[in-house]
Each structure stands twice: as structure tokens, then as C-alpha cells.
N, C-alpha and C positions, 0 to 999 in steps of 0.2 A: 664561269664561261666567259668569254673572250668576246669582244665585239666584235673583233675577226670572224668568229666563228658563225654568226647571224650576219643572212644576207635581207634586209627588210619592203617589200613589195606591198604595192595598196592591199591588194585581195589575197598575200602570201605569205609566208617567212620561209625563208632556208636554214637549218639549221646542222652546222656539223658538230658530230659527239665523238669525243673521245669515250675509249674503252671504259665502259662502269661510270659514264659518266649522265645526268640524271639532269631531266628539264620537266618543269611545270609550268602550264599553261590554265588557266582561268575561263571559263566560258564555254563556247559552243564552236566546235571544228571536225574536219576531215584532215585524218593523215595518213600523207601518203611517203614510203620509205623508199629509196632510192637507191641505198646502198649500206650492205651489215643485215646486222638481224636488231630486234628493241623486244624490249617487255614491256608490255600496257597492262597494269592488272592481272598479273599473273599470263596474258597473254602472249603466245612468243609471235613475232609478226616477222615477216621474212620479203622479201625484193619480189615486185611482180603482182602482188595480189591487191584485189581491189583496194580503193579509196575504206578507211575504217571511221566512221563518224563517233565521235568521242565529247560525250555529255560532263562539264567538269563545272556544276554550280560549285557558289560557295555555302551551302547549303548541307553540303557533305565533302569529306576529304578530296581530295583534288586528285587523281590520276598521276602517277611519276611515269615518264615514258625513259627507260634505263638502256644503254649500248649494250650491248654482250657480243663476245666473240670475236671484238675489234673495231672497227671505228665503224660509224653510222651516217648516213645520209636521211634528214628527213627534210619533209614540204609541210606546214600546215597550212590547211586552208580555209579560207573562211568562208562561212555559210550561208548564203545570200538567204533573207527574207526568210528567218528562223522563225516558226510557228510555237515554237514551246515558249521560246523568251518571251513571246509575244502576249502571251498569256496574263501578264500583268496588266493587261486593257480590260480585259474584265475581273483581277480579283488582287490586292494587294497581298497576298501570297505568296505570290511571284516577285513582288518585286524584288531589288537590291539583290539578288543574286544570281547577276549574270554580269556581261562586260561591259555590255552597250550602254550601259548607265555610267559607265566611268567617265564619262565626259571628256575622250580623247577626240582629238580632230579625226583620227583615222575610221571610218568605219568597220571596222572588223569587228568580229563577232567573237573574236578570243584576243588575251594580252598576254604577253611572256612573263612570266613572274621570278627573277631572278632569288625573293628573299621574300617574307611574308610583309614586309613592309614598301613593297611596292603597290599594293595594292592601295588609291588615295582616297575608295569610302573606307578604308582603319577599319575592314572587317577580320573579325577571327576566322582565319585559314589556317590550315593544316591538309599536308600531304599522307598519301596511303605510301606507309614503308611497311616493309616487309623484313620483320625482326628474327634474326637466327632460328630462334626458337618457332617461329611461324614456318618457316623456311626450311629446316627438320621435319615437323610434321608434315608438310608438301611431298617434300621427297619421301617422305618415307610410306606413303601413300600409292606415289606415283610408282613405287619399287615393288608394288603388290601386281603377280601376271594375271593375266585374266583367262581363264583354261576353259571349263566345264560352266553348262549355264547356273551350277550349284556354287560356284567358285566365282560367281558375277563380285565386282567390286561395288559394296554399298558401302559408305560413308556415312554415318548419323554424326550430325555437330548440336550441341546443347549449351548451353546456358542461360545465364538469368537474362532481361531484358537491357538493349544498349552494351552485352558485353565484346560485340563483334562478331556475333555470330553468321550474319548475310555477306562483311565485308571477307570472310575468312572463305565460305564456301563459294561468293562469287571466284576468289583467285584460285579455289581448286577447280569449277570447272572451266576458268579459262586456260590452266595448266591441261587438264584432261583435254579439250577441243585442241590445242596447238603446240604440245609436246611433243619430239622427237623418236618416245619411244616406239616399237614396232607394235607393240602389244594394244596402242590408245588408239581410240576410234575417232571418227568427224564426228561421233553426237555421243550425246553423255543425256539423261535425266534428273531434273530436279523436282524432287518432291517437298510443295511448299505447304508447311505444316502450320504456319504465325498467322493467323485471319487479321489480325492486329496492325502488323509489319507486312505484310506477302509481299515479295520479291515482283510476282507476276501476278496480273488481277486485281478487283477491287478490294479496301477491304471488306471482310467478310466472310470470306471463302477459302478453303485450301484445293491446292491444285496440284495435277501431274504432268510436267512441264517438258517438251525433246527441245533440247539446247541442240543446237547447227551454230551457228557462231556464236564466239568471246562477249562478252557482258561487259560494255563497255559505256555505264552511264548508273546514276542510280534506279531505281525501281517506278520513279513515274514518267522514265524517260521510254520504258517497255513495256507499260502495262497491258497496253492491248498487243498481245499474240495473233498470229492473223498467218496460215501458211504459205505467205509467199515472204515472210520476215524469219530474223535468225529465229526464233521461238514461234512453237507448235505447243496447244494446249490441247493435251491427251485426253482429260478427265478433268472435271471440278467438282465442287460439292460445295452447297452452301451451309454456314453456322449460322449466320444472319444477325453475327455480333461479331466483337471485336476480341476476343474473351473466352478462348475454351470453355472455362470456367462457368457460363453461363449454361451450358449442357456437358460437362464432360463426356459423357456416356453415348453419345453421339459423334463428338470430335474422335475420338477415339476409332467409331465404327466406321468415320468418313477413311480416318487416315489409313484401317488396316484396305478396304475397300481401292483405296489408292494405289495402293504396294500390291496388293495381288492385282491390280490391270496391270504395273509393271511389269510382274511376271508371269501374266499371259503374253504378252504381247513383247517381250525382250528378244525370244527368239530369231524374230525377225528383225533383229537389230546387231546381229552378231556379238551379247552379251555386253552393250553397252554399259557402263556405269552407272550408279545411282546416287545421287550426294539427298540428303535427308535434313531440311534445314527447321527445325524443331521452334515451337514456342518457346517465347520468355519466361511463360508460366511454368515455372518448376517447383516450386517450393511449396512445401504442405501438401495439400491433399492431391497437387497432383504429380505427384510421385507415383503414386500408385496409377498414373495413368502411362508416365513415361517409360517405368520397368513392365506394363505391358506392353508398349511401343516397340520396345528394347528387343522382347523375347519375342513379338511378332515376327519382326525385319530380321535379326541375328545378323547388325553390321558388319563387314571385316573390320572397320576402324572407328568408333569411338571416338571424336574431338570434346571434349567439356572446355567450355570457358568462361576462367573464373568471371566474379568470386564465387564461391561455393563453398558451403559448411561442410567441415568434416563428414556429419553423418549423412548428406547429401551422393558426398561422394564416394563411400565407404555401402551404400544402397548400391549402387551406380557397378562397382566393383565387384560385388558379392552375386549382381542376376547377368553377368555378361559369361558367355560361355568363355572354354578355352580360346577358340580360335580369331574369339573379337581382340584387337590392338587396342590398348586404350592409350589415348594419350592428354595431358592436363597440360594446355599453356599458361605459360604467365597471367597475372594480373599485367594490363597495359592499363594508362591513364587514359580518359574518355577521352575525345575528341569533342571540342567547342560544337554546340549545335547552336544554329538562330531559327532553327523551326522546334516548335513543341512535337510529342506523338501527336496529337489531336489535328495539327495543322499539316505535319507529314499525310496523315490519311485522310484529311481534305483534300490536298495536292493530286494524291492520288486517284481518289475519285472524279475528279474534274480533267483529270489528265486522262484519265479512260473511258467520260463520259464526251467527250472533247474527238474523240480520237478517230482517225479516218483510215480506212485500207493506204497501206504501204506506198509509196509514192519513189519511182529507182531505187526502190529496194530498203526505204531509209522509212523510219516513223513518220505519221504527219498526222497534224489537227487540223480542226477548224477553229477560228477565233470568233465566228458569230457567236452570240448570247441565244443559248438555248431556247429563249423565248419566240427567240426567231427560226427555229428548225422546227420545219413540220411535222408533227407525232405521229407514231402508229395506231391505227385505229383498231381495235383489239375487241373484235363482238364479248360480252361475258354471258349474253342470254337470247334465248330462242326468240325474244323479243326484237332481233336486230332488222333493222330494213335497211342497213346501207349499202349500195351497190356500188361504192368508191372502188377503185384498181388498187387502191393505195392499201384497202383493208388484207388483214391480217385474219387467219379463219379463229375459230372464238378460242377460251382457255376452258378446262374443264374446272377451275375453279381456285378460290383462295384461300390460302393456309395462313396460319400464323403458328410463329417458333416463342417460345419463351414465356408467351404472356395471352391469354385470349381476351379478345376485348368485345363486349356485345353487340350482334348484329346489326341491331340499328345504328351503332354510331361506327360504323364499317367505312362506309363510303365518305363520313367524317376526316376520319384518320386517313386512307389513302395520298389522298392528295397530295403534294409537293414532299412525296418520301419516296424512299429505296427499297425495289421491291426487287428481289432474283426472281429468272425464267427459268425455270424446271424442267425437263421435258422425263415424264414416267413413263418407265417402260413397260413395268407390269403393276394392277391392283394389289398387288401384294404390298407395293412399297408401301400403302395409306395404313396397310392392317399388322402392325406388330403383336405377336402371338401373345401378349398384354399387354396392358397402358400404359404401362413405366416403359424410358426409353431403353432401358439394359437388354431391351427382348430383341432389338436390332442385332445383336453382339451373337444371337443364338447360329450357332453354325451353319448348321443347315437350312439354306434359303429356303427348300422345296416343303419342308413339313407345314408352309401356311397356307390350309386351304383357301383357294377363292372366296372374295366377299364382293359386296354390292358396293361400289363407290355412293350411289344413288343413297344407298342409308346413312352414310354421314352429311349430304351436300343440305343443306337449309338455303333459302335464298332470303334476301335482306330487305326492306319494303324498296328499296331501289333496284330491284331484281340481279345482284350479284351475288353469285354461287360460293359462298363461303362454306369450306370444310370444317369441320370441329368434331374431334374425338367425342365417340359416346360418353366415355370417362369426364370428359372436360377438363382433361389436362393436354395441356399441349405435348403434341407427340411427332417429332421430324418424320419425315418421310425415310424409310428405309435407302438407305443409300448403294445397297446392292441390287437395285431396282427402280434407280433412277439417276440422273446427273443435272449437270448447273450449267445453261448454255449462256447465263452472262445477267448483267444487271441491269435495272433501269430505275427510273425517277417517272412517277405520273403524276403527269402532267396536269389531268382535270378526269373529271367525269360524264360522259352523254348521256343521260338519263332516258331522254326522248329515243334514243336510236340504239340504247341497248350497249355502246360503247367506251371502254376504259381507254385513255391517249397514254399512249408511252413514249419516252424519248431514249434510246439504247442505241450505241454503238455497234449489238448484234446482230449482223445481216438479217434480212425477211429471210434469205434462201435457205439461211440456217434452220430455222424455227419452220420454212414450209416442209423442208427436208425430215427434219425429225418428225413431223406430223404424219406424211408419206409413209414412214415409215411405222406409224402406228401407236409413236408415243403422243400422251397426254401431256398437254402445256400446262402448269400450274404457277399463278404467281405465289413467292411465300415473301411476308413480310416481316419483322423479327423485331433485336436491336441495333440496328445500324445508325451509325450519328445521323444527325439530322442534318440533309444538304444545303446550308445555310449558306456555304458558298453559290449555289445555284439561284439561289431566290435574291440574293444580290448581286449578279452579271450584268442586269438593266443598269442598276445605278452607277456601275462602275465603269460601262461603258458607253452611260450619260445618252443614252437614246431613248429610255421608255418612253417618258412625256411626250416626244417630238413623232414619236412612230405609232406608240398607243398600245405596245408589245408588251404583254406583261403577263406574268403567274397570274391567273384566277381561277375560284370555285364558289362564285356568287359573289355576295356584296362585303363589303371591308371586312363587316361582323362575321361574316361566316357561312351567309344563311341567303337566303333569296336564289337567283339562278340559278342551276347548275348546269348549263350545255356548254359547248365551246365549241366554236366553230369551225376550228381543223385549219382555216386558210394559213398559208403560209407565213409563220411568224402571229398568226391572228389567236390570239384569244376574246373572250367575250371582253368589251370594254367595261370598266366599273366608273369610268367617270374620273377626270381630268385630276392628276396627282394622287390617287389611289390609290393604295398598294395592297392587296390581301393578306400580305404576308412580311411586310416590313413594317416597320413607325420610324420618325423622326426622332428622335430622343433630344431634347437643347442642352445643350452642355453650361456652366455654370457660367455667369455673368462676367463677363471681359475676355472669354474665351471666344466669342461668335460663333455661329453657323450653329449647327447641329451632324449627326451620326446618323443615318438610316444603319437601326438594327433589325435581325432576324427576330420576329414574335411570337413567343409558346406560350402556353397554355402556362399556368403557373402550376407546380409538379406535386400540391397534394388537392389540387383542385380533381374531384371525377369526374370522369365522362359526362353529360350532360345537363352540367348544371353550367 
């Protein structure tokens, strides 16, 4: 590109494109086109339509925004007062990969990157190209009509983990949203199958997602769905791990549960599309979970992306009927990461724990340290006397997935973890026709007579309504009779007033709505990593000590208090430099200072000793 070609403004750039000709930008912008058509991620954008806000850390491949059709006009623009970058005030997570730390005079919020060696922290970049053979299977996608609601277009994409499975289905449905052809609608669905990875949502959870606009960012740039944003979340369901694997037999009931509310409810969508964007967990035992996946949904199209073994794919081939396309792209070389899995799904969870209703139409956070937002106040027992405005009416009780842990050290565990809000809609979900989870999978919902919630609930000597199967094995809740209206971190315990403090992104109106309506609020708490990001936002944004805002649930050890005062930002004080849930650690001699880390329990230590 020509330096004719860039016209360069404080808060702007002009950029003219020759035909096929391809620009990469770094950071965080709006762009607006002026003249031609471009492709963003599969997206085709066209003269006239809104400003497109486009998320390009170096974090993940960069966005190529390419001419088609003949020459292009674009604007970018930069972002005043970006709350995502911002992020890096309370958790080094964030940092280094955005612009504004390039330490250019200009303040803009994105830099032009002619080559990958213009960038001057020497980070590993790489752009999203779109290779023939990716580019075949698109088209040959998009060439499928859409008739009868039997003839709807589903897409199932698979592969192992990191093969490009999310980056492949985001550019199908931003081709689906803004393709030319007659036959393609304004919305398409995404059914997010990875609790690991999820596209939309915390992890944990798979979900049934209505795409209205192109996907123009990674996944913690959209976590929170919200319907006045491009993304509507249909349905969720909680796993309460990161890991099908930890209950198959449930992942499986959530996902078929998923797919038929698609097709209730596609009707009234003029047979919109469905892309299918499957777990990394393929290999071994769940196989057998995919090829029942497989023959649930009966895609039109089949994407696998390698690698994959022979008899993987040769399984794969033998349970797909006549009418599924299959298609196997290439092996492509990985793409440099500088975040681990583990730190992608911190990101995420903090990025959705973070997150605020839509602000002109565009995502927004808050960068206070949760210590400082006032919680929900969540009666769990008829012992409650608060008559706060703020209170939330009580939950029918608490579940645990995966692992049951003894009542008395209940209200132990709670505290500074991730728990999903549940809302049931019928007692049937508590009662699977037996203990094993496989009984969720029985077809017919209506053969489980009625039971008494009242005969599983025990309460805990701090009077919280914990559920546990007669069995004593842990048993998910039937997911055709119940759904996941979002996540949250609690915050502490009120023992005196009957009250659990939650800190959630998910409106009161939500959860008063569904109560209205007759379902039961249940928290469940499972394997969800532990939000160690959360429990260090004080330190990293160096105001605990000076404010006195901090995580508690009694005294350093554990043990002592347990109320918390609700005021804004207020938790109980433990006394000046304190932390419940961090230590100091000194790092070795000539190095200075020390590390405030996150503190656990040591992992073959039990419960109460």
C-alpha cells in the first residue's frame, strides 16, 4: 500500500483500496466504508450502513479487511475511552495486547500494520486468511437453498482442540448474515457446544445463540448477549465444568435439548440457519457421544478439522446419512497464541462478569473492581428479615454437579466461587427416572411422575437449602425442565439475615421475570476454575488498603465472622492489610518485593481438617 493511499488524522485514517487489495489494523476501532464493498471476517459490508466496531487484539489473528468488486473507500476510527483495553487496570491479562501501550505519540486506539514487523513490542502476529480450500467449503455451503423447514441448513463443524474450529464457523455466519444470495436471511443460529472455549457466555455452559449481526471480535469481546446487541441468547444450560467429559451423558442431553428449541421455535424465523460448533473433545470415549450428536441433528454439511485419525474419520463417515456433505479441510499450521486455554477462560469470565447493557448499540464494561459493586442480596431461608429494595426474593435451593461435598462445609466452599442461576420450570427436572445421569436422555419427558422437592432439600447448620440426591450421587438437573439464566461469583454469606451476596451481570428483571412466571431459582455449583482473577482486581488496581474494599468471609484463617455488610463496595473489614484470600509470597533474594497470589486449600488436604 502506497502512502498516497493513507490519508492520516488525530482521531482517523482514510484508507483507499485497490481491487483485492487487503489492510490490517491492530487494536480497537470503528469502520466506516464510504465507497465499494470490503470483507471483514467473512463479512461482506457495503456503503451506507452503520459505523462496524471491530475487536483486533494480538491475542488472536487479526481481522483482514479485503476490497471486492473494485476499489474501496474506508474511515477508521478510533475509540475514545475503550473499556475493554481498559481492563488491564485490574488484571495483567489484559495487558500487552492492544495499541495503546505501543507508546506512539498519537492516541488512537488502533495502528495500521503494513507487515508483522511493524508492530515495536515484537509481538507474534498473524492475520485470519482465508485459504482456497476454506473458501470451497464456504461456497459450497452457501450454494445449499433453503426450502422446507425439513431442508433448514444446519452446519455441524468438529475437530480436535485449537484446530480452528470457532475461527471457521465465525466466517460462515458472517457470510450467512451479509451474503448476497436471495435465499440467506438477517439471522442465522449458533449452537455453542465447547463449555471450554464457548464462543458466547461464560465458560461452562453451552448455548443457543440468534446472530442479527457479523462477529466482528473474539469471544470475550461478546460474551455478554443482551437483546438490544447483535446477539440474542435463546437458551443455555449449565455443565458447570470446562469438559464434557466430566458428565458426558448430560452434555449430550443439554445439546440434543438445544437443537429441538431450534426447531420449535425456527418457524418463526423463516428457517434460518444453524452452524453447530462442537467440542475439542473428540477422541476416545467421546465418540460415541458425537455420532449420537451426529444422528440427532442430521447436518446438511459436515466440516471436520484436521488432524484426525483415520478411524476417527472413517467413524465419522460410516454414521452420516446420504444427504449430509461431508467435507475435510486441510491440516493448517497453528496460529502463535500468547494466552494459554486457562487464561483465555479467565479473560472470559471477567469479561462477562465485567459487563454492562449495551451502550449505542456497542458492548460496554465497567472497570471498577468487583469488590466495589454492590451484590445481590439472595434470601436462601425463611429465616430472612431483610427488607432491603435491593433484595432479590429467596432460591429454592443448592445443587452441586460432579462432586457432593458435606453439608456442613457448604457454606465453607461457597464463597469467592462460580455458581450458575438456574431458573426450573418443572419438579420433574430434580427427579430423573433413576440416579445415573443417562435417565435424563429417556425420551419421554412426561412418564416422571411428580415428586416432593421438599424430600431431597436438607438444610446446613447455617440454614442453606442444599439439594442432594437420595442416591448421593450427584445427578444434573434435567435440562428439558429447566435452563441457565447466567452466572455469578459469591461474594460472602449473611448468616444473621438468612442472605447469600451474589455479584452477576444478569439483570434482577431477569430472574424476577422468571420467578413471575413460576420457575424455581436454583444455584448449582460444579467444576468451574477457580476466579482467581477476581480475588486479585484490589491489588491490581492498588486501592484495597486505601478504601478497605476487599473479598471476605471472616478472619484471614477462615473462620470467625461471617456477615457482610452489603454497603456499597463495603465488605466486613478484617483489619488493615488482610486479605482472605491472597498471601504475599517473597520471591528469592535479589529479586525484591513479592507476588500477592491466589490461596487454596492444598488438593489432598479434606474438608475440614
Amino acid at each position: 500500500m502506497s502512502d498516497k493511499a493513507v490519508t492520516i488524522q488525530p482521531d482517523h485514517i482514510t484508507i483507499q483500496l485497490q481491487p483485492d487489495e487487503v489492510v490490517v489494523l491492530l487494536g480497537l476501532y470503528d469502520l466506516e466504508l464510504r465507497k465499494g464493498t470490503v470483507v471483514v471476517n467473512g463479512a461482506l459490508l457495503r456503503p451506507g450502513s452503520e459505523l462496524s466496531r471491530i475487536y483486533a487484539p494480538s491475542t488472536h489473528s487479526l481481522p483482514t479487511i479485503v476490497a471486492k468488486s473494485g476499489a474501496a473507500e474506508i474511515v477508521v476510527h478510533s475509540v475514545s475511552n475503550p473499556a475493554l483495553q481498559k481492563l488491564a487496570q485490574l488484571s495483567p491479562l489484559w495487558s500487552k495486547m492492544w495499541h495503546e501501550e505501543i507508546g506512539q505519540s498519537a492516541q488512537r486506539s488502533f495502528c495500521l500494520l503494513n507487515s508483522s514487523t511493524d508492530d515495536p513490542l515484537r509481538r507474534s502476529l498473524s492475520a485470519i486468511e482465508v485459504d482456497d480450500e476454506t473458501q470451497q467449503a464456504l461456497n459450497k455451503i452457501m450454494s445449499t437453498k433453503s426450502g422446507s423447514s425439513s431442508q433448514t441448513s444446519v452446519t455441524m463443524v468438529t475437530g480436535p482442540k485449537g484446530s480452528g474450529k470457532s475461527t471457521f464457523c465465525r466466517l460462515l455466519a458472517n457470510t450467512l448474515l451479509t451474503a448476497p444470495q436471495p435465499w440467506t436471511k438477517t439471522t442465522c443460529f449458533w449452537l455453542d457446544l465447547d463449555p471450554g472455549q464457548p464462543e458466547f457466555g461464560p465458560p461452562g455452559q453451552v448455548s443457543l445463540v440468534q446472530l442479527r449481526e457479523p462477529i466482528l471480535g473474539p469471544p470475550f469481546s461478546h460474551v455478554f448477549t443482551h437483546p438490544s446487541s447483535g446477539s440474542r441468547n435463546v437458551r443455555s444450560h449449565t455443565i458447570a465444568a470446562v469438559s464434557p467429559k466430566e458428565d458426558s451423558n448430560h452434555f449430550l442431553a443439554c445439546a440434543k435439548d438445544l437443537y429441538n428449541h431450534y426447531r420449535q421455535i425456527q418457524q418463526d424465523f423463516e428457517s434460518a440457519p444453524l452452524i453447530i460448533n462442537c467440542s475439542g473433545w473428540i477422541a476416545g470415549s467421546a465418540m460415541p457421544i458425537l455420532l449420537d450428536l451426529l444422528r440427532h441433528t442430521s447436518p446438511m454439511d459436515l466440516v471436520l478439522m484436521p488432524p484426525l485419525d483415520n478411524a476417527t474419520i472413517a467413524s465419522l463417515q460410516s454414521s452420516i446419512s446420504s444427504k449430509t456433505s461431508l467435507c475435510i479441510l486441510p491440516v493448517r499450521p497453528r496460529a502463535p497464541q500468547s494466552r494459554t486455554s486457562a487464561e483465555l477462560r479467565a479473560m472470559q469470565s471477567m469479561s462477562y462478569m465485567h459487563s454492562q447493557p449495551p451502550t449505542s448499540g456497542n458492548a460496554s464494561w465497567t472497570l471498577s473492581p468487583l469488590s466495589t459493586i454492590k451484590p445481590w442480596r439472595v434470601s436462601y431461608g425463611p429465616q430472612s428479615t431483610s427488607s432491603s429494595s435491593e433484595s432479590v426474593a429467596g432460591i429454592a435451593g443448592i445443587l452441586s454437579y460432579h462432586n457432593l461435598i458435606p453439608a456442613s462445609m457448604l457454606s465453607t466452599v461457597l464463597p469467592a466461587s462460580t455458581v450458575s442461576i438456574i431458573a426450573v420450570t418443572d419438579d420433574r427436572a430434580f427427579f430423573p427416572q433413576n440416579s445415573h445421569t443417562s435417565s435424563i436422555l429417556t425420551p419421554n419427558a412426561n412418564s416422571t411422575p411428580p415428586h416432593d422437592l421438599d424430600a431431597l432439600t436438607i438444610a446446613t447448620p447455617d440454614g442453606l437449602s442444599y439439594i442432594v440426591p437420595p442416591s448421593q450421587i450427584p445427578t444434573p438437573l434435567d435440562p428439558r425442565h429447566s435452563y441457565t439464566l447466567g452466572q455469578a461469583l459469591v461474594r460472602g454469606i449473611d448468616v444473621e439475615k438468612g442472605e447469600i451476596l451474589l455479584l452477576t451481570p444478569v439483570p434482577g428483571a431477569v430472574i424476577r421475570r422468571a420467578q413471575k412466571e413460576g420457575d424455581k431459582i436454583v444455584l448449582v455449583r460444579g467444576k468451574f476454575d477457580a476466579p482467581d482473577w477476581a480475588l486479585l482486581e484490589d491489588v491490581w488496581a492498588a486501592d484495597a488498603d486505601a478504601k478497605g474494599k476487599r473479598w471476605s468471609y471472616g478472619d484471614e484463617d477462615g473462620g470467625g465472622a461471617r456477615s457482610v455488610d452489603g454497603s456499597v463496595g463495603g465488605s466486613v473489614a478484617v483489619g488493615k492489610g488482610k486479605r482472605p484470600y491472597v498471601a504475599l509470597r517473597k520471591q528469592d533474594a535479589g529479586i525484591g518485593g513479592g507476588v500477592w497470589r491466589v490461596r487454596h486449600l492444598p488438593r489432598r488436604m479434606p474438608f475440614g481438617e
